[in-house]
C-alpha angles and dihedrals in degrees: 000000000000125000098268103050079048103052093047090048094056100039096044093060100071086049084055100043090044092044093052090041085060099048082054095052103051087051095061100043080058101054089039094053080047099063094036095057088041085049089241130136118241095216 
């Protein structure tokens, strides 16, 4: 592998985790706003 490839490889996987941490996230502050507003527990 050359340093490039290298280099974007290794680069590109914290936008991926962070982008898909942040999908997670703003699922569950949805649910959670949606049990809140319907008085239910999330758990």
């Amino acid at each position: 592998m050359n340093d490039t490839a290298m280099t974007l490889y290794v680069l590109v996987w914290p936008v991926v985790v962070a982008v898909v941490l942040v999908i997670i996230c703003i699922a569950f502050f949805r649910e959670w706003k949606s049990a809140h507003d319907e008085g239910r527990d999330i758990i």
